[in-house]
LOBAKE-152605 format. One record per residue (C-alpha): residue number from 1; y, z, x. Coordinates in pm, 1 decimal. Each point is the difference from the previous one (the first is absolute). Last residue first. Example, Ala and Ser with C-alpha at 12.3 -4.5 7.8 and 13.67 -1.06 7.14 Angstrom:
REM residues 2
+-----+----------+----------+----------+
: num :        y :        z :        x :
+-----+----------+----------+----------+
:   2 :   -106.0 :    714.0 :   1367.0 :
:   1 :   -344.0 :     66.0 :   -137.0 :
+-----+----------+----------+----------+
END
This chain:
REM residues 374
+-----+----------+----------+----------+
: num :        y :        z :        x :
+-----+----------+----------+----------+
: 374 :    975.7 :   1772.6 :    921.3 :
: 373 :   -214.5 :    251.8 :    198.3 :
: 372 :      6.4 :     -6.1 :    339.3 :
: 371 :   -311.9 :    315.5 :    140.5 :
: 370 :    103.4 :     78.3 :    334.3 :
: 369 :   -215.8 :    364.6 :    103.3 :
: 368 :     71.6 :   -142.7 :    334.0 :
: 367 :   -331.1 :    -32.3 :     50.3 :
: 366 :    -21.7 :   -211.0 :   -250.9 :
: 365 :    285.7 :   -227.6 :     81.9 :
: 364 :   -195.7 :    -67.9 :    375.9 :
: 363 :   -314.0 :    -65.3 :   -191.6 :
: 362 :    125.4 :   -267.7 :   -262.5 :
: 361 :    221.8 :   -197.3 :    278.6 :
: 360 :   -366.7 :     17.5 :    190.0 :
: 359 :   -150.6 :   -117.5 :   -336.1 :
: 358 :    226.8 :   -302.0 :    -11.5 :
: 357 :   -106.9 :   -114.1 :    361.7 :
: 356 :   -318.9 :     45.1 :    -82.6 :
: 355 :     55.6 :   -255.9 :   -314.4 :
: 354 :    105.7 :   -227.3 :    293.1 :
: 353 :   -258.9 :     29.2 :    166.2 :
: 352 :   -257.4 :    -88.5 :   -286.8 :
: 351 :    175.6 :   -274.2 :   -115.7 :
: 350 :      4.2 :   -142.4 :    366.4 :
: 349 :   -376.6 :     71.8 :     26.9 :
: 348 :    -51.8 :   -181.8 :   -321.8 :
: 347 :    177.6 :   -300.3 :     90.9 :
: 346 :   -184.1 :    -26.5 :    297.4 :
: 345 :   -339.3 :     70.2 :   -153.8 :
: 344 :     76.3 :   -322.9 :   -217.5 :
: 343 :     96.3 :   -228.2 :    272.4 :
: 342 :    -17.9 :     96.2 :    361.6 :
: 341 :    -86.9 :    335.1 :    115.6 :
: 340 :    156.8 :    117.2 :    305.4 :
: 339 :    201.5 :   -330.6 :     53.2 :
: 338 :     80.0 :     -0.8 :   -342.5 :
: 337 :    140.7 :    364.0 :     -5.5 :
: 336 :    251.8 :     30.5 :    334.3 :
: 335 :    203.7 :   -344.4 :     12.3 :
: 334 :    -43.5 :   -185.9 :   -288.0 :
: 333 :     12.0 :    268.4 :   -261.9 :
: 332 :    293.4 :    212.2 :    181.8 :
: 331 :    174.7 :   -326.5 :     17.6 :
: 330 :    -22.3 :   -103.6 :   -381.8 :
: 329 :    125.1 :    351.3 :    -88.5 :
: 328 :    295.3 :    -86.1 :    272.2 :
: 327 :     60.8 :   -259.8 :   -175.7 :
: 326 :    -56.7 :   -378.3 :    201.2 :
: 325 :    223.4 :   -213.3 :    229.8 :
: 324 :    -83.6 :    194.9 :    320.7 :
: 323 :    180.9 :    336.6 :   -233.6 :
: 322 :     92.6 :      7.8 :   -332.1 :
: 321 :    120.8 :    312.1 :   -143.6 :
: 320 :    -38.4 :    -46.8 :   -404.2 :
: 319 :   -380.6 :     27.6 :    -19.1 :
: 318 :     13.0 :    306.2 :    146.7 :
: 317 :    294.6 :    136.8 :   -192.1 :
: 316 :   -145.2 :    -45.8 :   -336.3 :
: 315 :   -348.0 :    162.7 :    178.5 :
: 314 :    165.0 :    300.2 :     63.5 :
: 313 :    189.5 :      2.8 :   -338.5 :
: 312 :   -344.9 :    -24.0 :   -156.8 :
: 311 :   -187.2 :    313.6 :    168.8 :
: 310 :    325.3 :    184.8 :    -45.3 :
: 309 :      3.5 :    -26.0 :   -372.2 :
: 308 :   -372.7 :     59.3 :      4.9 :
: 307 :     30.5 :    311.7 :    218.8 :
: 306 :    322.6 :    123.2 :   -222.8 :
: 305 :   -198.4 :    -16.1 :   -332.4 :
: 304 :   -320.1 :    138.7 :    116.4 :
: 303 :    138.2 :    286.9 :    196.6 :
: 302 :   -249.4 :    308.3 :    -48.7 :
: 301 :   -307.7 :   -220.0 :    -72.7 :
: 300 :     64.9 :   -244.2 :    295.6 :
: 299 :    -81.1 :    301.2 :    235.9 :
: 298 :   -271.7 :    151.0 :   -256.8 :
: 297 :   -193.4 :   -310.4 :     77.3 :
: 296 :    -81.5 :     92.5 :    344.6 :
: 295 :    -27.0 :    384.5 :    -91.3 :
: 294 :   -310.9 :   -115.7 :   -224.4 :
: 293 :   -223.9 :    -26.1 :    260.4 :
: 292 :   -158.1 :    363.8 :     19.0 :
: 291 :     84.0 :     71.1 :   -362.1 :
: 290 :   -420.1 :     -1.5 :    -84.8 :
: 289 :    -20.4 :    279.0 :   -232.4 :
: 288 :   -311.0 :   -175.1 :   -213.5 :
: 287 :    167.5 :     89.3 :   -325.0 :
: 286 :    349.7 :     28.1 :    108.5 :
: 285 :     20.2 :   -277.4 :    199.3 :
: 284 :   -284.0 :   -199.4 :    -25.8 :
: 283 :    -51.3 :    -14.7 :   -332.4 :
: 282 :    389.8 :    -64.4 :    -76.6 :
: 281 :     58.1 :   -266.8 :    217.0 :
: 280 :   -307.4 :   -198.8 :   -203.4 :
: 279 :    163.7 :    134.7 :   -317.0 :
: 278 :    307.2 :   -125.6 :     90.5 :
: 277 :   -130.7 :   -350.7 :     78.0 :
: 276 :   -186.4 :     10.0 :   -320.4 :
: 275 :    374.1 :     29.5 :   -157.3 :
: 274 :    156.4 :   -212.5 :    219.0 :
: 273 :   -268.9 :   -281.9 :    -99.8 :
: 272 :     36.1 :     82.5 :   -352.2 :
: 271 :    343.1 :    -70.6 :      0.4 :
: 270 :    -13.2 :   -339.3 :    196.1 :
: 269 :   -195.8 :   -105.2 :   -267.7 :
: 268 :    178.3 :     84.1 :   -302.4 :
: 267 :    346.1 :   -114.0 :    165.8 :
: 266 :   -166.7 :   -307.2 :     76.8 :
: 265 :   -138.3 :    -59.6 :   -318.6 :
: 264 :    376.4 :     55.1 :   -145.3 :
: 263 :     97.9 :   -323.6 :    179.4 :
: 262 :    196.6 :     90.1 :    347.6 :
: 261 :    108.2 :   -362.2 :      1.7 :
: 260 :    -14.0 :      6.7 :    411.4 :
: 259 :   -305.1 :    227.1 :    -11.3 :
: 258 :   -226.1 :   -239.0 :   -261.2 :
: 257 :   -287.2 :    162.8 :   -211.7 :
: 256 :    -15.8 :   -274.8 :   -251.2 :
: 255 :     79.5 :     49.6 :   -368.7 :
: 254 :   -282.7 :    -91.6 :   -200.6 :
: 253 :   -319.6 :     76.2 :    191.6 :
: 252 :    191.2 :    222.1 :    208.1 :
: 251 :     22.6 :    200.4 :   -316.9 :
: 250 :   -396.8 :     48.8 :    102.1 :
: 249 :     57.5 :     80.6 :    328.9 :
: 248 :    300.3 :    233.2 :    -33.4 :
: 247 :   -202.4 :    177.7 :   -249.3 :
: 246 :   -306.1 :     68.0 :    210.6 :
: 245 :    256.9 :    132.7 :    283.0 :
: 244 :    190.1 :    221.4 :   -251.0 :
: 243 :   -341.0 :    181.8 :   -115.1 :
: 242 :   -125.4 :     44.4 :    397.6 :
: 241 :    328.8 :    145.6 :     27.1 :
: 240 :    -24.6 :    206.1 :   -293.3 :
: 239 :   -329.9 :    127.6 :    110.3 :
: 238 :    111.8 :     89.0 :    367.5 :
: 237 :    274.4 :    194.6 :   -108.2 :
: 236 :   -232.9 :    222.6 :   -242.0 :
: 235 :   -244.7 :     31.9 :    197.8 :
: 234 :    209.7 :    173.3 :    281.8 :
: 233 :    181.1 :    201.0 :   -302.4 :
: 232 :   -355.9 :    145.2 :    -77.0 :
: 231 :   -102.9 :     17.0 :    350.1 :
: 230 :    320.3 :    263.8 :     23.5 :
: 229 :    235.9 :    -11.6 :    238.2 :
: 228 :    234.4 :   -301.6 :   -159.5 :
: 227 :     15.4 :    187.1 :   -298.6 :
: 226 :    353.3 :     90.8 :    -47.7 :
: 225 :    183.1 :   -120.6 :    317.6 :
: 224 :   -166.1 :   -312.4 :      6.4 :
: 223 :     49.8 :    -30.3 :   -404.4 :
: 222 :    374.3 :     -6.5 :     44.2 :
: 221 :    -13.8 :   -225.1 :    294.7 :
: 220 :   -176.5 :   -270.1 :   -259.3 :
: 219 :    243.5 :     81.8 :   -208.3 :
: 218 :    256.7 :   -132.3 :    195.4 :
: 217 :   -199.9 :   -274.1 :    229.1 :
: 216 :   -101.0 :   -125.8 :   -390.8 :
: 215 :    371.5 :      4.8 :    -81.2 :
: 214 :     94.2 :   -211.6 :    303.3 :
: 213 :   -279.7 :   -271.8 :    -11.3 :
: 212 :    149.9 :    -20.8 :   -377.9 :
: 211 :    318.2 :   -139.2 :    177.5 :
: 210 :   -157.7 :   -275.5 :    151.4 :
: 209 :    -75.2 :   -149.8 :   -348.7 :
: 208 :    391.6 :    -20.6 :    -11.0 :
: 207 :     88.0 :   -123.9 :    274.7 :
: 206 :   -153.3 :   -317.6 :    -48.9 :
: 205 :    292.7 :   -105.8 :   -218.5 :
: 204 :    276.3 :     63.3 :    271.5 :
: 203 :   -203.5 :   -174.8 :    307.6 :
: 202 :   -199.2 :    176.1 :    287.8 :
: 201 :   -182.5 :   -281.4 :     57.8 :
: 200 :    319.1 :   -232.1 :     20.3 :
: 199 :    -32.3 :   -352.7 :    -18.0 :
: 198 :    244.0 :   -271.2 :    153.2 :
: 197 :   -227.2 :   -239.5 :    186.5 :
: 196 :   -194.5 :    -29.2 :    307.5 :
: 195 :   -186.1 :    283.1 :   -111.8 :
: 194 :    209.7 :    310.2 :    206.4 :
: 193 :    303.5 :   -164.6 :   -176.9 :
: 192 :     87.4 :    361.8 :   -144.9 :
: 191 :    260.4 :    -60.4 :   -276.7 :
: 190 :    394.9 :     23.0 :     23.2 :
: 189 :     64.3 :   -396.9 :     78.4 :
: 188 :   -172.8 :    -70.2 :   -310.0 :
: 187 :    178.6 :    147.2 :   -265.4 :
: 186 :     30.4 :    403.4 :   -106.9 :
: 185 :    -60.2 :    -27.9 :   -364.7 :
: 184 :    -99.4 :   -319.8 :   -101.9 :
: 183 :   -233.7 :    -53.9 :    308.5 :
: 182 :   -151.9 :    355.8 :    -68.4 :
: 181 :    -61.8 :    -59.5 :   -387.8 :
: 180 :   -181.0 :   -368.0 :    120.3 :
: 179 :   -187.8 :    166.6 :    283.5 :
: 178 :    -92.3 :    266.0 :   -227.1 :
: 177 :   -132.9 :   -223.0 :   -285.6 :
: 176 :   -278.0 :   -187.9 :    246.4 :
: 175 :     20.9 :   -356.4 :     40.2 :
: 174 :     52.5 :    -46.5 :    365.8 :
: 173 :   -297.7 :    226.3 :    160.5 :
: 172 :   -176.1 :     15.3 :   -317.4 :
: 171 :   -146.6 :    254.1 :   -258.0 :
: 170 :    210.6 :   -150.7 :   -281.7 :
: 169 :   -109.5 :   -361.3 :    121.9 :
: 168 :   -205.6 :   -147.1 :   -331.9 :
: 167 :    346.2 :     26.6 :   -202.5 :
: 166 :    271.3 :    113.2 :    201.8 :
: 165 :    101.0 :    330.1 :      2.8 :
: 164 :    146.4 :    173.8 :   -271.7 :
: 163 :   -259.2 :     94.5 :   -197.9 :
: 162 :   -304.4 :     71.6 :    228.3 :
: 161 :    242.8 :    180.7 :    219.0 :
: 160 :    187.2 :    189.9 :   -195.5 :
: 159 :   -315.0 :    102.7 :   -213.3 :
: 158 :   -136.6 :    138.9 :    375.6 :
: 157 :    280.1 :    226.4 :     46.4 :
: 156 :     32.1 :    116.3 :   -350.1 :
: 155 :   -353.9 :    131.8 :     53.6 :
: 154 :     68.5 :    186.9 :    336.2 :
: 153 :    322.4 :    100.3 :    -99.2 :
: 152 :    -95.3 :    128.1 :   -361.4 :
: 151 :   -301.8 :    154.1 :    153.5 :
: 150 :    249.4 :    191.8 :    258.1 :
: 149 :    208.3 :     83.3 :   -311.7 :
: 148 :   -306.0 :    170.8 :   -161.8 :
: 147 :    -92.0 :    189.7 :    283.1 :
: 146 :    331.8 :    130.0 :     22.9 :
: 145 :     30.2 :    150.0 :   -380.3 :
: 144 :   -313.1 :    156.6 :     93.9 :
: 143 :    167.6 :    184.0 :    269.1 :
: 142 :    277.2 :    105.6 :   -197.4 :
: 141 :    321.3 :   -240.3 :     98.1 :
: 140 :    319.0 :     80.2 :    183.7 :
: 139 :    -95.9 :    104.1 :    298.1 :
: 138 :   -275.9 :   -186.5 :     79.6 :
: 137 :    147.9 :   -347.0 :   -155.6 :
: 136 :    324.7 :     95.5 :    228.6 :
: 135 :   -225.1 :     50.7 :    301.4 :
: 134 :   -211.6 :   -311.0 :    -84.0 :
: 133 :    309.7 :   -208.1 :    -42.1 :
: 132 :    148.5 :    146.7 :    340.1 :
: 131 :   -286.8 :    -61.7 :    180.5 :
: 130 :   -121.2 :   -307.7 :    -91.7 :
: 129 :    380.3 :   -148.4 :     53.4 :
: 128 :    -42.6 :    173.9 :    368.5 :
: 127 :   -266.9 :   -105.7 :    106.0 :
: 126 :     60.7 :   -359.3 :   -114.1 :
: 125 :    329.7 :    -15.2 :    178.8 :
: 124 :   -198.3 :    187.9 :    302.7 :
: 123 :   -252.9 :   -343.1 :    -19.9 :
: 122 :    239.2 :   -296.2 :    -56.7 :
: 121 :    260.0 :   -122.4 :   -271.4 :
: 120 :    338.2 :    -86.0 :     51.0 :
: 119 :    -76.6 :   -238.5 :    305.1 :
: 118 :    339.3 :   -118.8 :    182.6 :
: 117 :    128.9 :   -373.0 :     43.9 :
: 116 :    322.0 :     59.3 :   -284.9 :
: 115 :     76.9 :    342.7 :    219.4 :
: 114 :    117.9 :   -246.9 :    308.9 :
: 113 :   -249.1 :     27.3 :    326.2 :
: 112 :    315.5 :      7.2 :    278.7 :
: 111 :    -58.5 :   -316.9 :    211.4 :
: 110 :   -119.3 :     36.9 :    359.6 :
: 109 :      2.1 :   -277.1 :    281.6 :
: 108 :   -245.4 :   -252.8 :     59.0 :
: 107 :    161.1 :   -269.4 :   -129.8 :
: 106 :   -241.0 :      6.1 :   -266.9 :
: 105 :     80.0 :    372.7 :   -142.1 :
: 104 :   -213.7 :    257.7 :    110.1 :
: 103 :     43.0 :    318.5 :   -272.9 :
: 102 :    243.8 :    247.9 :    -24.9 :
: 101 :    -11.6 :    343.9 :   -225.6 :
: 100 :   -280.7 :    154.6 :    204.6 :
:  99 :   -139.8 :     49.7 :   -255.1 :
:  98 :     69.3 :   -124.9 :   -348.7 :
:  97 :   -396.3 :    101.4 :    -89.0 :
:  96 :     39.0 :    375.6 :    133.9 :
:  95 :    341.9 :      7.3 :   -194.8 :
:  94 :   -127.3 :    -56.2 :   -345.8 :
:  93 :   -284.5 :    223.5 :     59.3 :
:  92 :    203.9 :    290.4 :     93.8 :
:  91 :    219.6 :    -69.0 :   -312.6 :
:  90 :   -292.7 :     26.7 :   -215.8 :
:  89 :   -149.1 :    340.4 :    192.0 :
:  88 :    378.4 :    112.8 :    -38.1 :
:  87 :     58.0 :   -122.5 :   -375.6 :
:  86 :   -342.3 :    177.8 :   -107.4 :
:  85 :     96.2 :    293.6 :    180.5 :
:  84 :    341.0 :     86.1 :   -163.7 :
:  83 :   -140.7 :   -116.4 :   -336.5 :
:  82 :   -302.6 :    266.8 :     55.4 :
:  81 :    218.5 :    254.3 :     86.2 :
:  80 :    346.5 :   -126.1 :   -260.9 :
:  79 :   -276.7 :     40.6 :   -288.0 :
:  78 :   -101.4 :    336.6 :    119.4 :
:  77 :    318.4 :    155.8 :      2.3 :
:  76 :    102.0 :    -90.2 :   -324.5 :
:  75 :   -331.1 :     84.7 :   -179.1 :
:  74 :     58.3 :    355.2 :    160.8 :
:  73 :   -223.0 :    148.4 :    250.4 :
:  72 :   -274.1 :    241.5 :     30.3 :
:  71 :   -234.1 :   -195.1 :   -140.4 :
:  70 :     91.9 :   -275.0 :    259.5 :
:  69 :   -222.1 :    161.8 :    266.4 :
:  68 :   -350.2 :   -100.3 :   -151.5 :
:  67 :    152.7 :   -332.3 :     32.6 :
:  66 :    -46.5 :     47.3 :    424.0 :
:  65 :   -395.1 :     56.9 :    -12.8 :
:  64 :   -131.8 :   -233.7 :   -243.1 :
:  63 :    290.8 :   -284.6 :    143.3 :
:  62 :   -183.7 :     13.9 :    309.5 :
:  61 :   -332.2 :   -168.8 :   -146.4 :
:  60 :    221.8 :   -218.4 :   -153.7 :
:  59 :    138.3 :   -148.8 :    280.5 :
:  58 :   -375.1 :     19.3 :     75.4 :
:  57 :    -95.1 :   -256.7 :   -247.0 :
:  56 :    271.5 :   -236.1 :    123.3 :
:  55 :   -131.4 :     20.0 :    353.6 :
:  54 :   -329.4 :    -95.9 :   -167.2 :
:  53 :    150.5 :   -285.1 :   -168.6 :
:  52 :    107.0 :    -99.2 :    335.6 :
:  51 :   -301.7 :      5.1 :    182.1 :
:  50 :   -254.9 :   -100.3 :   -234.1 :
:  49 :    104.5 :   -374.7 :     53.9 :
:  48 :    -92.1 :     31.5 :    374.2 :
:  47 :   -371.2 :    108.5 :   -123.2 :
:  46 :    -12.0 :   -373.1 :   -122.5 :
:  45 :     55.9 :    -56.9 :   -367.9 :
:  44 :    -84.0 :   -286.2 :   -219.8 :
:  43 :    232.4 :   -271.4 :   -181.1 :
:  42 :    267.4 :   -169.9 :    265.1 :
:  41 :    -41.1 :    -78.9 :    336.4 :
:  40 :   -162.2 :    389.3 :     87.5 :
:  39 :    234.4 :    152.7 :    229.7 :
:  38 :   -125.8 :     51.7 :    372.6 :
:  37 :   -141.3 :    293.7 :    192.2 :
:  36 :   -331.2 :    -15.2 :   -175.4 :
:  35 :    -49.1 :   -386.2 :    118.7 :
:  34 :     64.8 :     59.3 :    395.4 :
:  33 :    342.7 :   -103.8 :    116.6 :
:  32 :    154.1 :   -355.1 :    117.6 :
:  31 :    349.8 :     86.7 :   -129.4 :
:  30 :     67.9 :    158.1 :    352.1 :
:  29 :     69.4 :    286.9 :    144.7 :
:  28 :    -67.1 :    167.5 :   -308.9 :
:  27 :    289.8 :    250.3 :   -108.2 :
:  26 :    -57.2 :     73.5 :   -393.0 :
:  25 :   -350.4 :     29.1 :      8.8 :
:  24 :     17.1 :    299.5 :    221.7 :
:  23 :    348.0 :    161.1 :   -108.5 :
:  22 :   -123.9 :     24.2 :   -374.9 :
:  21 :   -362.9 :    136.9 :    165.1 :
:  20 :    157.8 :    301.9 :    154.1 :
:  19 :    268.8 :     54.9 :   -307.5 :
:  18 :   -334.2 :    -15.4 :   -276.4 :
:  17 :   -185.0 :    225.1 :    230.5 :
:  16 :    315.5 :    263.1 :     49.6 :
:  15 :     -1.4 :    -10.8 :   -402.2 :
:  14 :   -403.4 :    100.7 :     26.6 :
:  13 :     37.6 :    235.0 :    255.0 :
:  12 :    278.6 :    152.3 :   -199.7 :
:  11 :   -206.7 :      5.5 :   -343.5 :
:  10 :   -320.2 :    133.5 :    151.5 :
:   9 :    236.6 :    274.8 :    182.2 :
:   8 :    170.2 :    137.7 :   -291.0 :
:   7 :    348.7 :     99.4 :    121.9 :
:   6 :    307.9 :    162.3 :    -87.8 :
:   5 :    246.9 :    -91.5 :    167.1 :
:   4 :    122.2 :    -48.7 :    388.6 :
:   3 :    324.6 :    109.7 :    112.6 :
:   2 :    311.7 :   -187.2 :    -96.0 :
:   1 :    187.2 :   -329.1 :    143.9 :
+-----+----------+----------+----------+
END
């Protein structure tokens, strides 16, 4: 726990966006949600596929202002830092996903959950492999030494696929390359089952487009802070996104915009949206000076890490504690949302609540001056 950092209030609005809209899609009431607030199938993108990436981009986006820190210290030192952290956000991931540790076994008691059932993989794993290989590419690379990697990842990315997946299926559901590496590698019975069979969207191979979200968050946050207050810098950010966009639809044409493969279209895409996003936050303000609503978002802002981590142990426990034969998640639903609003609006209204609920934790550790940093 430390006192707040530096901030740049576009950037903090827009990471306590990404963490406020995270939570919302994240805890339906139901799986019978309105279109936007569901993953696309397969190819395309929803605005629930920008959320992720876009939490990604402002990892980075906090990386401008704590590497600037790491001139001061030795190779040594900074190696075990962003180690240190990358193990603890992986760890943290790990654990979140073997929660609660026992599961309902038939005979209706409990069975201990044994480490040959768990996930591997999963959203803070992927957070923090992206952020410890961007940190160390950062560090250790000049800046245009960086860029080139990230094309090598994003190109090598997509010639993995088209070679080694199966022929006329690369871009598939079951005959894509990373399912295949991720199979080899870590076996069935440690993949996500979230499609009704073992594949993991936040697999080994697909990491490493995702980790090019990362740098542009970086230097991205660099450019903020440069020329972010000028119209000139303001153009600037809204050009490249408009640039990235038109490219991630015409690569598209090739190599399918698709969240759960994160293709390198995707990571073009989703890119320029931040970036035009930004702006947008941007214009109004410091340009326009309109910071009247932003405290809202400045709540998940300050604690992004530890409100999402707590926004999904919640919920593990939720669906865990049964209660009149159903979860308690399932309960809450039933009982208090659907007959309020049934069906869609329902499910939204629950989402909604319990992002509040979030935000309150948020608030209380704010005004505490409670800032958890990992």
């Amino acid at each position: 726990m430390s006192s707040a950092p530096q901030r740049f209030l576009p950037l903090d609005v827009f990471r306590g966006m990404t963490v406020c809209f995270m939570i919302i899609v994240n805890t339906p009431g139901t799986e019978d949600s309105f279109a936007p607030l569901r993953h696309a199938h397969w190819h395309g993108c929803t605005p629930t596929d920008l959320v992720f990436p876009s939490f990604l981009f402002a990892v980075g986006n906090a990386m401008s202002f704590s590497m600037r820190k790491y001139d001061q210290l030795g190779t040594s030192a900074v190696l075990a830092k962003i180690l240190r952290r990358t193990f603890l956000i992986f760890l943290l991931g790990f654990l979140m996903y073997w929660l609660p540790f026992v599961r309902h076994a038939a005979d209706g008691g409990w069975e201990f959950i044994p480490i040959g059932d768990t996930r591997i993989l999963g959203v803070l794993q992927r957070i923090a492999l992206c952020y410890g290989l961007a940190s160390l590419m950062i560090y250790f690379l000049p800046k245009k030494g960086v860029w080139v990697l990230s094309a090598v990842l994003l190109l090598g990315y997509w010639l993995i696929l088209w070679v080694f997946g199966q022929s006329g299926d690369q871009y598939g559901i079951h005959g894509n390359a990373a399912l295949t590496f991720d199979r080899f590698i870590m076996g069935d019975r440690h993949l996500y089952k979230g499609e009704g069979f073992p594949f993991d969207p936040e697999g080994i191979l697909s990491t490493l487009p995702a980790i090019v979200n990362v740098v542009a968050g970086y230097y991205t946050g660099l450019f903020v802070q440069q020329q972010g207050k000028t119209q000139k810098g303001l153009t600037r950010l809204i050009m490249a996104g408009l640039a990235l966009i038109i490219a991630a639809q015409i690569w598209n044409l090739a190599f399918p915009i698709n969240k759960k493969l994160w293709t390198s279209s995707y990571v073009l895409f989703t890119v320029g949206i931040d970036l035009l996003l930004l702006s947008l936050l941007i214009f109004i303000i410091d340009f326009k000076q309109q910071t009247g609503w932003t405290g809202f978002f400045t709540v998940f802002g300050k604690n992004p890490l530890f409100l999402y981590l707590l926004s999904e142990v919640v919920v593990i426990f939720l669906y865990f504690i049964h209660t009149g034969g159903v979860s308690v998640y399932t309960w809450i639903n039933d009982h208090i949302f659907q007959p309020i609003a049934p069906g869609k609006v329902g499910s939204l209204l629950f989402a909604l609540a319990y992002m509040l609920f979030c935000w309150s934790v948020g608030k209380i550790l704010d005004r505490k001056r409670i800032y958890v940093r990992v």
